[in-house]
NULUM-296637 format. One record per atom (N, C-alpha, C): residue number from 0; residue in one letter; x, y, z. Coordinates in Angstrom, 2 decimals, padded with zeros to 5 digits, always signed. Each point is the difference from the previous one (the first is absolute). Layout:
NUM;A;X;Y;Z
...
//
This chain:
0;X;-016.78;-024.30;-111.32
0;X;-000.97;+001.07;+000.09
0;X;+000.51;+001.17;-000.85
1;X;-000.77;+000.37;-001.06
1;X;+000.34;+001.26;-000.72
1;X;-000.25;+001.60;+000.95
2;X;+000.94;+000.58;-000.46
2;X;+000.13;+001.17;+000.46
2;X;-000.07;+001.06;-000.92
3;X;-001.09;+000.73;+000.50
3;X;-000.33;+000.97;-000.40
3;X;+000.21;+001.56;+000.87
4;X;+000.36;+001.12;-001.15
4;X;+000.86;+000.72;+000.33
4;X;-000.78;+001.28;-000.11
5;X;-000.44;+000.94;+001.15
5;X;-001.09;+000.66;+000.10
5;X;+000.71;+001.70;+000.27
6;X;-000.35;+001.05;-001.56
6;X;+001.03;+001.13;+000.56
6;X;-001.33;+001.29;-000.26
7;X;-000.32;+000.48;+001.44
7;X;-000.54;+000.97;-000.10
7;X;-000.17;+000.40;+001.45
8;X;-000.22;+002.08;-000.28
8;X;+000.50;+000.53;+000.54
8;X;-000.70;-000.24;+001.79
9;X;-001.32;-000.27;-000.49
9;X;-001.08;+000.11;+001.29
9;X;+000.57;-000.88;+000.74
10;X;-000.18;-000.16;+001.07
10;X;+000.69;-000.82;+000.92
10;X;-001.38;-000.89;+000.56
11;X;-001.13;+001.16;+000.17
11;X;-001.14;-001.13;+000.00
11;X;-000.20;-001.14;-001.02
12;X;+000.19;+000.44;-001.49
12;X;-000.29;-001.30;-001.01
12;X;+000.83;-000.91;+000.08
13;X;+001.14;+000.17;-000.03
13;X;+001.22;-001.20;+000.38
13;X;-000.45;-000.99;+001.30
14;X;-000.53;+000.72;+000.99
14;X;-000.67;-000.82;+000.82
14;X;-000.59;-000.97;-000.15
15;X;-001.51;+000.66;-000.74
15;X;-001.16;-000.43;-000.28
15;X;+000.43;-001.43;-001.02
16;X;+000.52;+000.58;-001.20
16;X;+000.80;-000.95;-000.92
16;X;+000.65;-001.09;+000.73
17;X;+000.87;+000.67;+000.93
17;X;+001.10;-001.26;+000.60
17;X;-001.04;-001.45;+000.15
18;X;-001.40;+000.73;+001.16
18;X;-000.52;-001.49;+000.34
18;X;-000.77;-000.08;-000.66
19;X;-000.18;+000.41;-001.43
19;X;-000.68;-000.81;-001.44
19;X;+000.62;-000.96;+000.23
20;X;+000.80;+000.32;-000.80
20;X;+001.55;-001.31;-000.56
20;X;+000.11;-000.61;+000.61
21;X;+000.65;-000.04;+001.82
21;X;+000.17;-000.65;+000.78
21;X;-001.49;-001.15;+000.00
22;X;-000.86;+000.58;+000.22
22;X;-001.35;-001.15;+000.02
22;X;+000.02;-000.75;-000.72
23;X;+000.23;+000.57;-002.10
23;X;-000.10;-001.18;-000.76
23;X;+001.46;-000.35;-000.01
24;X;+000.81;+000.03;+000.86
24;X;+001.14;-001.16;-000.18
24;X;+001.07;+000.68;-000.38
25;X;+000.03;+001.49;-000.41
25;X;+001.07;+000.27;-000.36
25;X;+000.91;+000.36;+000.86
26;X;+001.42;+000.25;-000.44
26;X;+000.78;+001.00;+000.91
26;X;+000.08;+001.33;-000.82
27;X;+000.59;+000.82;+001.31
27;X;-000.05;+001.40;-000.70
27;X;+001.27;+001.02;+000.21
28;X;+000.29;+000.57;-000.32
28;X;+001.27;+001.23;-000.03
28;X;-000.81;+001.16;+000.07
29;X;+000.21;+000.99;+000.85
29;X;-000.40;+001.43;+000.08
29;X;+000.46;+000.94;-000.69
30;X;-000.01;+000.55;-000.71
30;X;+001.17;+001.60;-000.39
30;X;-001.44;+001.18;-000.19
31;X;+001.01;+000.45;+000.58
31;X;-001.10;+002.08;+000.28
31;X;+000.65;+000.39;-001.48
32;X;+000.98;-000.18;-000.49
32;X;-000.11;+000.23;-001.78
32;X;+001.10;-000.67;-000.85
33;X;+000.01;+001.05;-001.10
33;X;+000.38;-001.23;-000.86
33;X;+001.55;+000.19;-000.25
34;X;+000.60;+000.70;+000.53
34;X;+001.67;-000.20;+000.18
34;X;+000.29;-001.25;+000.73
35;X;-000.11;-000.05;+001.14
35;X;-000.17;-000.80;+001.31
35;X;-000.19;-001.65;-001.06
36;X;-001.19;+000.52;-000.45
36;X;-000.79;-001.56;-000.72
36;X;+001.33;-000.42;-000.95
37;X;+000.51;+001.06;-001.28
37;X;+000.61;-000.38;-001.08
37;X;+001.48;-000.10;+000.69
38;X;+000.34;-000.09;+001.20
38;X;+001.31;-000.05;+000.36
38;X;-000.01;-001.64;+000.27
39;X;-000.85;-000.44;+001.11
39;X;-000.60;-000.96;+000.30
39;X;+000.56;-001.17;-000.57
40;X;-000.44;-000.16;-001.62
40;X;+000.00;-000.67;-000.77
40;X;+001.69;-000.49;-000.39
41;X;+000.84;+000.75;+000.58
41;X;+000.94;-000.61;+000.14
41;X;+000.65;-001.12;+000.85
42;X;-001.18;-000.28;+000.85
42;X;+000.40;-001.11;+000.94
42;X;-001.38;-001.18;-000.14
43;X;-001.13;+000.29;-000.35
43;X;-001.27;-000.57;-000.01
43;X;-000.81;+000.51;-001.09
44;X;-000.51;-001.28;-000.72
44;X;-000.75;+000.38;-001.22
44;X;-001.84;-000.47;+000.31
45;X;-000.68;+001.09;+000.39
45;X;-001.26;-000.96;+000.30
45;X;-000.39;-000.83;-001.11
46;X;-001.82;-000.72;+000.12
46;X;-000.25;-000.21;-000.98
46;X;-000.62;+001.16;-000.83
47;X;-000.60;+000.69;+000.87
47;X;-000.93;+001.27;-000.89
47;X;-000.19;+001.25;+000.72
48;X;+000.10;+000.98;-000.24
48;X;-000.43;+001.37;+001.01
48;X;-000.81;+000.88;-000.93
49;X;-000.73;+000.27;+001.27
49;X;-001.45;+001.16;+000.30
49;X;+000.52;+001.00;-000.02
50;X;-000.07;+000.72;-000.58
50;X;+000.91;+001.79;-000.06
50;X;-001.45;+001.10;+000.12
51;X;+000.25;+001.04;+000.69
51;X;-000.81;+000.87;+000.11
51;X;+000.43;+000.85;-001.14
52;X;-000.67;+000.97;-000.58
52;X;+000.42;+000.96;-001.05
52;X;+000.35;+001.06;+000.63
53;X;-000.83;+000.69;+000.94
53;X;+000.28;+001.70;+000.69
53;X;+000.68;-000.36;+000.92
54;X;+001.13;-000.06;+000.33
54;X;+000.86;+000.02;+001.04
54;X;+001.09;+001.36;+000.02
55;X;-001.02;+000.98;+000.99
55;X;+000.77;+001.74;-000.16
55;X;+001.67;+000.01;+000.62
56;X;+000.20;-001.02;+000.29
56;X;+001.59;+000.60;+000.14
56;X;+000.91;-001.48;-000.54
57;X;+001.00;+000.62;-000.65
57;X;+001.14;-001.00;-000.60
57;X;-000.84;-000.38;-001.58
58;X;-000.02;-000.97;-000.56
58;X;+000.02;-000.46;-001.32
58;X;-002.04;-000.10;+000.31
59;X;-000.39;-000.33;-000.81
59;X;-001.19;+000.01;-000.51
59;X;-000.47;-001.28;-000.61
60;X;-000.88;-000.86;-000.48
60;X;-000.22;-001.06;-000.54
60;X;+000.32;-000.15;-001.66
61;X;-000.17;+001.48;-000.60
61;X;+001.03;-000.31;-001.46
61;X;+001.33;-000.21;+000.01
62;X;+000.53;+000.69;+000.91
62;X;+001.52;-000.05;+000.09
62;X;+000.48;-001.13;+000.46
63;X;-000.77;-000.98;+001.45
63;X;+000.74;-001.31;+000.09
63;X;-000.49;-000.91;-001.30
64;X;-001.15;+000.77;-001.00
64;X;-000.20;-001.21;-001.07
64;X;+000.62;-000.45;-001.11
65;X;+000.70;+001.84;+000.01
65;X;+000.99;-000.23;-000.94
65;X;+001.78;+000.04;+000.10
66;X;-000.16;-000.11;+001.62
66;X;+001.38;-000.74;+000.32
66;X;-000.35;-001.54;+000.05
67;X;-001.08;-000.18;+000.70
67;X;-000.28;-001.69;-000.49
67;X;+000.50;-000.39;-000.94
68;X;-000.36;+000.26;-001.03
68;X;-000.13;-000.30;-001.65
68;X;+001.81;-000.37;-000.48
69;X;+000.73;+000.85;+000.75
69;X;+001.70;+000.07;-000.20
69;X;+000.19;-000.82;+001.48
70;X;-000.31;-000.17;+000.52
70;X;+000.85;-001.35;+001.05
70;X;+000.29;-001.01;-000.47
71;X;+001.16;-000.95;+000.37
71;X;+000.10;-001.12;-000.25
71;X;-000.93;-001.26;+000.77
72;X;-000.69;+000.86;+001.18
72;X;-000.85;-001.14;+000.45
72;X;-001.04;+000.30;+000.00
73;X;-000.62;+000.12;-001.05
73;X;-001.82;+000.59;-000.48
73;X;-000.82;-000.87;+000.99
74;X;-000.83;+000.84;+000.88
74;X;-001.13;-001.01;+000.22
74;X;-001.31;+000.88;-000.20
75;X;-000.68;-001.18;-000.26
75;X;-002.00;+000.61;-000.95
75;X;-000.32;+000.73;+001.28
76;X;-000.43;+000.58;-000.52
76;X;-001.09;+001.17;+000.70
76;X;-001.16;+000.49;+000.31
77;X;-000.66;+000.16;+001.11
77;X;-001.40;-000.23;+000.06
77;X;-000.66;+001.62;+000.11
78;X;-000.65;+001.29;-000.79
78;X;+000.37;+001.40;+000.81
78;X;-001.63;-000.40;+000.89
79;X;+000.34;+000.74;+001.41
79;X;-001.30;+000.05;+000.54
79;X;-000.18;+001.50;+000.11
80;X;-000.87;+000.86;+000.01
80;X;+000.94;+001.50;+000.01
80;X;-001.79;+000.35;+000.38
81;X;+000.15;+001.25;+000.57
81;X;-000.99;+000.75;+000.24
81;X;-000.17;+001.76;-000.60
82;X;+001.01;-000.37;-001.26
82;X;-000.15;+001.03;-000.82
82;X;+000.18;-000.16;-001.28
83;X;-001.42;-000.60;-000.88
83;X;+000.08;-000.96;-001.38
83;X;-000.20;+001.17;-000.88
84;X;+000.59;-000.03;-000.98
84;X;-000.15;+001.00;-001.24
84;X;+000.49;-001.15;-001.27
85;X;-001.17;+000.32;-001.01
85;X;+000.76;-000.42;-001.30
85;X;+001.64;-000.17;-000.75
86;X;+000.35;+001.30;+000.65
86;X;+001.62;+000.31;-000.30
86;X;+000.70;-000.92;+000.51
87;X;-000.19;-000.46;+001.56
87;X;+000.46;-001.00;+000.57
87;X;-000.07;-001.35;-000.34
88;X;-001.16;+000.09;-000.26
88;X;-000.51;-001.62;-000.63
88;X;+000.62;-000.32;-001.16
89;X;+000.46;+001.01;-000.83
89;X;+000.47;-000.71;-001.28
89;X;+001.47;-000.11;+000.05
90;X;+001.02;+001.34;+001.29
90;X;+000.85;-000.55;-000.03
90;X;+000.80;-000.84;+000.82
91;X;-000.99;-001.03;+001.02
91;X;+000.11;-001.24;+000.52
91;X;-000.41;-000.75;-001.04
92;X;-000.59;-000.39;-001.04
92;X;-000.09;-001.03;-000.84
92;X;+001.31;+000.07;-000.95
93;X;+000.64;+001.31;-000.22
93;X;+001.26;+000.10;-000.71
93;X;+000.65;-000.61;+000.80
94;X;+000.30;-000.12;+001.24
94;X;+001.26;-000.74;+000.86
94;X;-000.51;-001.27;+000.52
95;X;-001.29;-000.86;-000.91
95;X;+000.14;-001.09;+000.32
95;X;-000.98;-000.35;+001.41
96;X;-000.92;+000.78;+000.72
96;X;-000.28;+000.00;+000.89
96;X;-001.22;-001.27;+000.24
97;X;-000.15;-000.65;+000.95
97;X;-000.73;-001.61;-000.24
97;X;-001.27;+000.62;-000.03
98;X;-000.45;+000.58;+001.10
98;X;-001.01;+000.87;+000.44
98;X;-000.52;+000.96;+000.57
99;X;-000.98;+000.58;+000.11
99;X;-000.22;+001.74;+000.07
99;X;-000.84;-000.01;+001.12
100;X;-000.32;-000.09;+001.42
100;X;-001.25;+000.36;+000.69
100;X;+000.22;+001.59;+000.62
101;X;-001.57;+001.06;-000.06
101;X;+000.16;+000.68;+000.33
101;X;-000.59;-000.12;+001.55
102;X;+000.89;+000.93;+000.76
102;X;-000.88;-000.28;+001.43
102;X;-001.46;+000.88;+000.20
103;X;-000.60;-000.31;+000.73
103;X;-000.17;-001.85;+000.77
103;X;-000.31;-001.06;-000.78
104;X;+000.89;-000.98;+000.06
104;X;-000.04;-000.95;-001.27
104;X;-000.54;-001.73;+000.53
105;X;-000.86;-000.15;-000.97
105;X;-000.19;-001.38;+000.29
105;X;+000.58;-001.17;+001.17
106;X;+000.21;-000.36;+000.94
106;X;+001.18;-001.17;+000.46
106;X;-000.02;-001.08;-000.82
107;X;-001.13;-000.64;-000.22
107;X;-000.46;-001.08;-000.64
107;X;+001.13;-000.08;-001.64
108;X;-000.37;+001.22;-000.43
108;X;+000.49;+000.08;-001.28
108;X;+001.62;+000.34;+000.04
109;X;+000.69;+000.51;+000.89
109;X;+001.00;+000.45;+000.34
109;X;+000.90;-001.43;+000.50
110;X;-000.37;-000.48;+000.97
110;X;+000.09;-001.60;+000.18
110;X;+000.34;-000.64;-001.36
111;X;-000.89;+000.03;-000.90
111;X;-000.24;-000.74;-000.88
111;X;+001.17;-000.35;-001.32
112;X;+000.56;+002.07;+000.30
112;X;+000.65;+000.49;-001.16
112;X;+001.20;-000.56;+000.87
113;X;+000.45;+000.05;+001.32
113;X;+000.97;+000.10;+000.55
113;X;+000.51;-001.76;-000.29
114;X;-000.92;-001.00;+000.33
114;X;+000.25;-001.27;-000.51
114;X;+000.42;-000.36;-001.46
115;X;-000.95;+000.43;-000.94
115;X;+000.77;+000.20;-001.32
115;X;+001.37;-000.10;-000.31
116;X;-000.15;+001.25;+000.74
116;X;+002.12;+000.51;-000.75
116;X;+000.43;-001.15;+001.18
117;X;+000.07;-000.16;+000.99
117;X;+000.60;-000.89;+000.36
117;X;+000.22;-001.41;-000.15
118;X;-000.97;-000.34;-001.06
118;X;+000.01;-001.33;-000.37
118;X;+000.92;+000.17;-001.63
119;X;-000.08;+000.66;+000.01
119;X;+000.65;+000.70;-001.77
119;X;+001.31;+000.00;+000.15
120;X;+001.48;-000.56;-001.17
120;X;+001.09;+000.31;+000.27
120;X;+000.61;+001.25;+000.45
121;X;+000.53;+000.44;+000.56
121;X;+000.51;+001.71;-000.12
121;X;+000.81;+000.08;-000.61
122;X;-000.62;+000.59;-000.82
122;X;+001.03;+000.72;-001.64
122;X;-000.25;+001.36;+000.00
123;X;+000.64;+000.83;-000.80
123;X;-000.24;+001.00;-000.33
123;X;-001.04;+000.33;-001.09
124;X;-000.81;+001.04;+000.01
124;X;-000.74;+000.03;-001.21
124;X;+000.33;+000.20;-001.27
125;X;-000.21;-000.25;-001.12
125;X;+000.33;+000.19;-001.18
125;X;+000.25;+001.00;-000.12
126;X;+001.41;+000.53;-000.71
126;X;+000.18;+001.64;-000.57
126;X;-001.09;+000.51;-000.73
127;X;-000.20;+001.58;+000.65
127;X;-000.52;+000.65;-000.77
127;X;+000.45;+000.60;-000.94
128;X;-000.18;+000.07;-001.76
128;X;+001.00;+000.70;-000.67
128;X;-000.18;+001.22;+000.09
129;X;-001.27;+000.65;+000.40
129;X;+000.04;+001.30;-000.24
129;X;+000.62;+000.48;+001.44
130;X;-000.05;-000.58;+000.80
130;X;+001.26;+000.52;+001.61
130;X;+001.27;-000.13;-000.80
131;X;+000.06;-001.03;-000.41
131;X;+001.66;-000.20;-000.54
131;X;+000.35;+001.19;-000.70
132;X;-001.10;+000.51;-000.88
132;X;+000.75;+001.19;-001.32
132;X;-000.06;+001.02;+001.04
133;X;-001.00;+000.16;+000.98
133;X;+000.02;+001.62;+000.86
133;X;+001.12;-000.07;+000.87
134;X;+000.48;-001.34;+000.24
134;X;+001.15;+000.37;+001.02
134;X;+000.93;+000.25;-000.72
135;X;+000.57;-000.57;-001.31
135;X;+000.95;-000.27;-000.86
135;X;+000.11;+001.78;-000.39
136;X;-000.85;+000.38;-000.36
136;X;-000.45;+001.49;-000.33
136;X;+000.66;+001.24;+000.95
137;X;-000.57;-001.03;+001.05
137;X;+000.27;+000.96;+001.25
137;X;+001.59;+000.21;+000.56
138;X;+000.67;-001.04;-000.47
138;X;+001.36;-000.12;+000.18
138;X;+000.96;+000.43;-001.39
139;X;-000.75;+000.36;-000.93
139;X;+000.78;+000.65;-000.84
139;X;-000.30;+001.32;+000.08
140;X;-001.03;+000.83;+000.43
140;X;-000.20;+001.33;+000.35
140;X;+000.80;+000.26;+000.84
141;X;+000.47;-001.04;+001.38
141;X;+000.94;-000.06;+000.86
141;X;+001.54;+000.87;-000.27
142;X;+000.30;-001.31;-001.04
142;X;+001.22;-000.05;-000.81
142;X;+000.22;+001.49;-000.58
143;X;-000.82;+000.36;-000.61
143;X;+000.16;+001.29;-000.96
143;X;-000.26;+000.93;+000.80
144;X;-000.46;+000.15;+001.17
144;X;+000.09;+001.35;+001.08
144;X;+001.50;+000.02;+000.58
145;X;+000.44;-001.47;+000.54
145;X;+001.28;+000.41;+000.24
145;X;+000.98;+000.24;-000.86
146;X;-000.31;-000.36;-001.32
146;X;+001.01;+000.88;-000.96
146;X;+000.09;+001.71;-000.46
147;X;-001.81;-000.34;+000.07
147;X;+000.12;+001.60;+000.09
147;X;+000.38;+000.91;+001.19
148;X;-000.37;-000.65;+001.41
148;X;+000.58;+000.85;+000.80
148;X;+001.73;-000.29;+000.15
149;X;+000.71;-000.85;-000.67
149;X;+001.58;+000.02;-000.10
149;X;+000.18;+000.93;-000.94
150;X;-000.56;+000.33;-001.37
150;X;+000.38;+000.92;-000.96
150;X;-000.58;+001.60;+000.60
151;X;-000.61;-000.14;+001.01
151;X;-000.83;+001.80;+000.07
151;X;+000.81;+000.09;+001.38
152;X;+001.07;-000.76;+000.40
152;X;+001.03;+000.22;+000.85
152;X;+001.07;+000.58;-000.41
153;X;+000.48;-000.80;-001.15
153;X;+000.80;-000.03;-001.03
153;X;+000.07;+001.56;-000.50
154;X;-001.28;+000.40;-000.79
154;X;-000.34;+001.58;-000.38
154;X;+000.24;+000.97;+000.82
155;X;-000.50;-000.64;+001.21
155;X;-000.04;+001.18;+001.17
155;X;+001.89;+000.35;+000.29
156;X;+000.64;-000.84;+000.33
156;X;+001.13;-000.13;-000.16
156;X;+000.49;+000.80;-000.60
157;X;-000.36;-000.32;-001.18
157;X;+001.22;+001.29;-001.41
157;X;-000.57;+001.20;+000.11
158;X;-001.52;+000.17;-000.05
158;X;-000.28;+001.42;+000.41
158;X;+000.73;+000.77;+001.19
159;X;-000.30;-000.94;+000.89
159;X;+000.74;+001.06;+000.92
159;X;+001.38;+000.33;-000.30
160;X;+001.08;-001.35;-000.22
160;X;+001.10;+000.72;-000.81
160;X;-000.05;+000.89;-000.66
161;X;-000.51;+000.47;-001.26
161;X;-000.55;+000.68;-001.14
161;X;+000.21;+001.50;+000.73
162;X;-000.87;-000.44;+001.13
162;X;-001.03;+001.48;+000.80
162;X;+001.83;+000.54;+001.09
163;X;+000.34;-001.03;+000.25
163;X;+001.62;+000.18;+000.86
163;X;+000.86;+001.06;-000.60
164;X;+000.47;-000.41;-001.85
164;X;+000.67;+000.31;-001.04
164;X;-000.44;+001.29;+000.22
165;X;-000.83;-000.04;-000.13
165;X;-000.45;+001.32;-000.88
165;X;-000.09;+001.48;+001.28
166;X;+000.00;-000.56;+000.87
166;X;-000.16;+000.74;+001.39
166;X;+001.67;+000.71;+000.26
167;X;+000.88;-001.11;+000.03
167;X;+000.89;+000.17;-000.41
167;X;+001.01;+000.56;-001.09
168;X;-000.48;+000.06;-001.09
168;X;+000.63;+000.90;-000.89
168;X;-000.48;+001.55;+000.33
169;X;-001.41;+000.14;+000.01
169;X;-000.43;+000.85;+000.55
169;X;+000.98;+000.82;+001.33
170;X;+000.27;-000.55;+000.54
170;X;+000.38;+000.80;+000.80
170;X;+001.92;+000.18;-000.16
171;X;+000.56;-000.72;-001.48
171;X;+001.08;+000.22;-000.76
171;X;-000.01;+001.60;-000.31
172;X;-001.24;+000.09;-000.29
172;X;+000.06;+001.35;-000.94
172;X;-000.12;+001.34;+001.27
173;X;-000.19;-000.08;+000.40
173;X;-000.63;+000.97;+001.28
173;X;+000.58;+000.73;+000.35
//
C-alpha cells in the first residue's frame, strides 16, 4: 500500500484528506508542517505528498519546495493549497511539482493525479538551469559578502588603531 504524505496546517483538511486516501486504499502520514514533514524523510520516504502552500507558522510551501529540491530523498509533490496565485504556480513548476489543485479541489481529479505519480518511478525532476544559475549566483553573492564583511572588519580594525595612535600622541604633546 503506497503512502501518502499529507502536510498542512488545518487539522480539519488532514482529516478530511486522511479518509480520502484511506477509502481509495491509501495510507497516510499527518504533519501540521513542513519541518516535521522534511525531517520525517529521514526514516520514511512516501510515495507522494499533498503540501498546503499557506501554512502561517514554521516554513511555508515554497520553502519545503525548495528544501525538497536539495534532499537526498525527493519525493513528487502534489500542492493542494487554498491560496493559488500565479507566482506560486510557476514557482512549484520550477521545483518539479506533479500537480497543482486549488481548494476546493476536484477528488475525482485529485485521486487521479495522486495515482499517477504513484504509478511513476520516483525520481527527481529534471534540473532546472535557470534555478541552477540563481542558486549558483546566489552563493557567490554569498561568498563575496563574507569577504567583504572580513575586509570592512579588517578596515575597521586599523582605523581604530589609526584613531588609538593618534589619540595618543595627542596627548604626548599636552
Amino acid at each position: 500500500m503506497a503512502v501518502i504524505a499529507v502536510v498542512d496546517h488545518d487539522e480539519s483538511v488532514r482529516r478530511s484528506t486522511t479518509r480520502l486516501l484511506r477509502a481509495a486504499g491509501y495510507d497516510v502520514r499527518l504533519f501540521d508542517g513542513g519541518s516535521e514533514f522534511l525531517c520525517s524523510l529521514d526514516w520514511e520516504r512516501p510515495a507522494c505528498v499533498l503540501l498546503d502552500h499557506q501554512m502561517p507558522v514554521g516554513m511555508d510551501g515554497n520553502e519545503v519546495l525548495t528544501r525538497l529540491t536539495r534532499h537526498r530523498n525527493w519525493v513528487p509533490v502534489i500542492v493542494v493549497t487554498g491560496h493559488d496565485s500565479p507566482e506560486y504556480r510557476q514557482t512549484a513548476a520550477a521545483n518539479g511539482v506533479s500537480a497543482f489543485f486549488p481548494k476546493p479541489f476536484d477528488v475525482e481529479a485529485l485521486l487521479a493525479a495522486i495515482a499517477r505519480v504513484v504509478a511513476k518511478p520516483n525520481k527527481p525532476p529534471p534540473p532546472d538551469p535557470e534555478l541552477a544559475a540563481l542558486r549558483a549566483r546566489a552563493a557567490e553573492i554569498k561568498r563575496r559578502s563574507a569577504n567583504l564583511a572580513q575586509e570592512l572588519a579588517e578596515l575597521s580594525a586599523k582605523i581604530e588603531a589609526r584613531l588609538n595612535a593618534q589619540r595618543m600622541r595627542g596627548r604626548d604633546w599636552s
